[in-house]
C-alpha positions in Angstrom: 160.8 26.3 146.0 163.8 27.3 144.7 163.0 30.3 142.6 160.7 31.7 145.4 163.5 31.4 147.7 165.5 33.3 144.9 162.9 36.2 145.3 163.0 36.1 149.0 166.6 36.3 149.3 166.7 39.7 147.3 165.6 41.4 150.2 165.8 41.3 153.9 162.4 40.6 155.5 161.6 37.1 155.0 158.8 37.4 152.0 158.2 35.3 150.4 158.3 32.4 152.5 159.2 28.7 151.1 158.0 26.9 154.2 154.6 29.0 153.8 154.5 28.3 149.8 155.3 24.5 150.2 152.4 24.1 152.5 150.0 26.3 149.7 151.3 24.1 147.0 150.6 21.1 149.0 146.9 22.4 149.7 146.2 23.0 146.0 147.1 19.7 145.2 150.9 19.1 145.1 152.0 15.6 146.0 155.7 16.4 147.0 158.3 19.1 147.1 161.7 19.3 145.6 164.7 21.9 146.6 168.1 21.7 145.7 170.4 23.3 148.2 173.3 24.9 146.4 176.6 25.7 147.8 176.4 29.0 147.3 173.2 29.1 149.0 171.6 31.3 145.8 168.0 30.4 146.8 167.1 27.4 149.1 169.2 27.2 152.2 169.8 24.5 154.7 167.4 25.7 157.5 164.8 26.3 154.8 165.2 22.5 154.0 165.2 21.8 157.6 161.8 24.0 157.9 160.0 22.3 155.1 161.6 18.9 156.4 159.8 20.0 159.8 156.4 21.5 158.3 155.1 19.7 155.2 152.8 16.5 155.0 154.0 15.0 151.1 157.0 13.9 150.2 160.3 16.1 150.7 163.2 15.3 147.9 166.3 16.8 148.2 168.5 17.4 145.0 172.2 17.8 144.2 175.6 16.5 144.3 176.6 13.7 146.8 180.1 14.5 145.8 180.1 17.9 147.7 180.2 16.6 151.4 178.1 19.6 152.7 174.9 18.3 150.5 175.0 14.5 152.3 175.4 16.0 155.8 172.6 18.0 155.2 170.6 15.3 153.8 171.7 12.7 156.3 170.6 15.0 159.2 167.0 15.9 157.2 166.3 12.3 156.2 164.3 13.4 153.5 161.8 10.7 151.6 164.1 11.0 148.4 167.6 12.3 147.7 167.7 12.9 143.8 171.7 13.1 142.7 172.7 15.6 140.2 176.1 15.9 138.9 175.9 20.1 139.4 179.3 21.7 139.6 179.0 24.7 141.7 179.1 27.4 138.9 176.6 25.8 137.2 172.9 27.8 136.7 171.2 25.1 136.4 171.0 20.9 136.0 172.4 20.8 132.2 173.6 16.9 132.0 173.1 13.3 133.7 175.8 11.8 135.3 178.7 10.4 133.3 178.7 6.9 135.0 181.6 5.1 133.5 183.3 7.6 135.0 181.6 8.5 138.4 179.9 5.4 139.4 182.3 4.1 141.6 182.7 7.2 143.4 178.3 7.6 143.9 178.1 3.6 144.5 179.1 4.3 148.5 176.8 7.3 148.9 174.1 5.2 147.4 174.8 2.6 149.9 174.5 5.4 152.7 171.3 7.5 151.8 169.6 3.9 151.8 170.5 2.8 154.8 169.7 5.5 156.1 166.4 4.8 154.6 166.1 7.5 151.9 165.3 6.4 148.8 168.0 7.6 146.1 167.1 8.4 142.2 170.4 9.4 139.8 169.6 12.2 137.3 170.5 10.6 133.7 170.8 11.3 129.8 167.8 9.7 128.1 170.4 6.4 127.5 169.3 2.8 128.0 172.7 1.9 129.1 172.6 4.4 131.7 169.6 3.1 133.3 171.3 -0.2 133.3 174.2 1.2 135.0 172.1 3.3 137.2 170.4 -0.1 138.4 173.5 -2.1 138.9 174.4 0.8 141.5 171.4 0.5 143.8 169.3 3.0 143.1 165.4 3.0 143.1 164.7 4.8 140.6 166.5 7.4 137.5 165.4 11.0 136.9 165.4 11.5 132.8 167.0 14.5 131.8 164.4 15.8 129.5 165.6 19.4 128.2 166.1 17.8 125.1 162.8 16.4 124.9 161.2 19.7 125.7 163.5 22.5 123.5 162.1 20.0 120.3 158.9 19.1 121.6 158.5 23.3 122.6 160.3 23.9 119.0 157.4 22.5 116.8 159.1 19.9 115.7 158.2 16.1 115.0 158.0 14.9 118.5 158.3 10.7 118.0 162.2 11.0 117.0 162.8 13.1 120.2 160.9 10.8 122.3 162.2 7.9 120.8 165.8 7.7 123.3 163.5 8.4 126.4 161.0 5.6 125.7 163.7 3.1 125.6 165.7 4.1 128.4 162.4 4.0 130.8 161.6 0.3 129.5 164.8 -0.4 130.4 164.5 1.2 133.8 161.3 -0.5 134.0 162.5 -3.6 133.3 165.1 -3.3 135.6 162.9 -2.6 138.7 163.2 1.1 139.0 161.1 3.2 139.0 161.2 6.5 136.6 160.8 10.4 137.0 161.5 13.3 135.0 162.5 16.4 134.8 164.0 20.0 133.6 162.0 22.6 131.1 159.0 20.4 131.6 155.7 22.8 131.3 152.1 22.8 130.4 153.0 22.5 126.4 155.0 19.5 126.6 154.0 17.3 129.5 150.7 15.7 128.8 153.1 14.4 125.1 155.3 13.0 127.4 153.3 11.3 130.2 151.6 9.9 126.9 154.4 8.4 126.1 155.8 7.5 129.5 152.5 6.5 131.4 154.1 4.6 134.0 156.2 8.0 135.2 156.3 7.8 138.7 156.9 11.8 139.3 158.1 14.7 137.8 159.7 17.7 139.1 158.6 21.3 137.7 159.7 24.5 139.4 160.7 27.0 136.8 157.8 26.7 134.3 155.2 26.2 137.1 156.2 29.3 139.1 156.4 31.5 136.0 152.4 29.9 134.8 151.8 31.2 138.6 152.6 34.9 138.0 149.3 34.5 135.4 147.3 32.4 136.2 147.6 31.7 140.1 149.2 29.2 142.1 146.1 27.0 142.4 144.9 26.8 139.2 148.2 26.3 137.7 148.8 23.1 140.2 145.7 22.0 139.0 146.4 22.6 135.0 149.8 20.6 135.9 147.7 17.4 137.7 145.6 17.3 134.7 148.2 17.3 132.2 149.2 14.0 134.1 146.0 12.5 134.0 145.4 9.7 131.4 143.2 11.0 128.6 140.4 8.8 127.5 140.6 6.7 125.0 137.3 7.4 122.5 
């Protein structure tokens, strides 16, 4: 949603629409839809997330920084199914790190609290770390989103793909074992997913936006939601 609310806000008539393409995505297949409200409102605004909150039938999850006071009224008001925290600063492009939680746990452990008693279920954006998915569940959450960029620049490089696998394997046993339950995301894409839902098979979702809208501009917006389901559908075993 994000980068077709990028497009959209380079001109001044409304096209095209992230309310309308959220509701397309969800009829070719989608199971949920993620936007992540920036400050600077770059691409998704607040009354888009308020329109899709309105308008779609799935799952809305709302990403950024709990830290910036603007992002948990808006979610507050929303009450969104999910609320995935990401340590963005605001000058930031893009998600480039999990959350450092020695140092910023005690400050999210409050705004965890909050989001689920407010009945939004909360998932922390991590470093593929087993000790951060242990920290992650000592602070309430339901579930940690692996940071995968790592995973996908080796995977995507040609390179062996079992030693950069190896860190997010035992961070989601550990995750696992602790209850949560685990997603993924960030330069995720039709090369490098079906590897790591292989190797993950108990990932309960995964976020794609860049790769998926960029596949689009080729191949449709259909048919590329569909080439993504597949890649997450077990392969049989001969």
């Amino acid at each position: 949603m994000n980068k077709i609310a990028l497009l959209r806000n380079s001109r001044d008539h409304g096209v095209p629409d992230p309310v309308q393409f959220a509701l397309d995505c969800e009829r070719f297949g989608a199971n949920g839809i993620t936007v992540h409200p920036r400050p600077d409102a770059r691409h998704i605004r607040p009354d888009d997330v308020r329109g899709l909150r309105r308008s779609i039938r799935t799952e809305l999850n709302i990403e950024g920084n709990p830290l910036e006071p603007s992002f948990m009224a808006l979610v507050l008001e929303v009450n969104p199914a999910q609320a995935t925290l990401v340590p963005d600063h605001p000058s930031q492009r893009t998600s480039d790190h999990g959350w450092d939680l020695n140092q910023d746990g005690p400050a999210l452990k409050p705004l965890i609290q909050t989001l689920r008693n407010a009945g939004i279920r909360v998932s922390l954006f991590v470093d593929p770390d087993p000790l951060r998915a242990e920290q992650a569940a000592d602070l309430g959450v339901d579930a940690v989103e692996l940071y995968t960029e790592d995973f996908a620049k080796a995977f995507d490089s040609g390179a062996d793909p079992i030693p950069c696998i190896t860190p997010y394997r035992k961070t989601y046993q550990v995750a696992l074992d602790r209850g949560l339950m685990v997603h993924a995301g960030h330069d995720l894409n039709l090369n490098n997913l079906s590897f790591l839902h292989e190797q993950l098979p108990l990932l309960h979702e995964v976020s794609i936006g860049h790769a998926l809208v960029a596949d689009a501009l080729y191949l449709g917006l259909e048919n590329t939601i569909r080439l993504y389901q597949r890649a997450l559908q077990p392969r049989p075993s001969n």
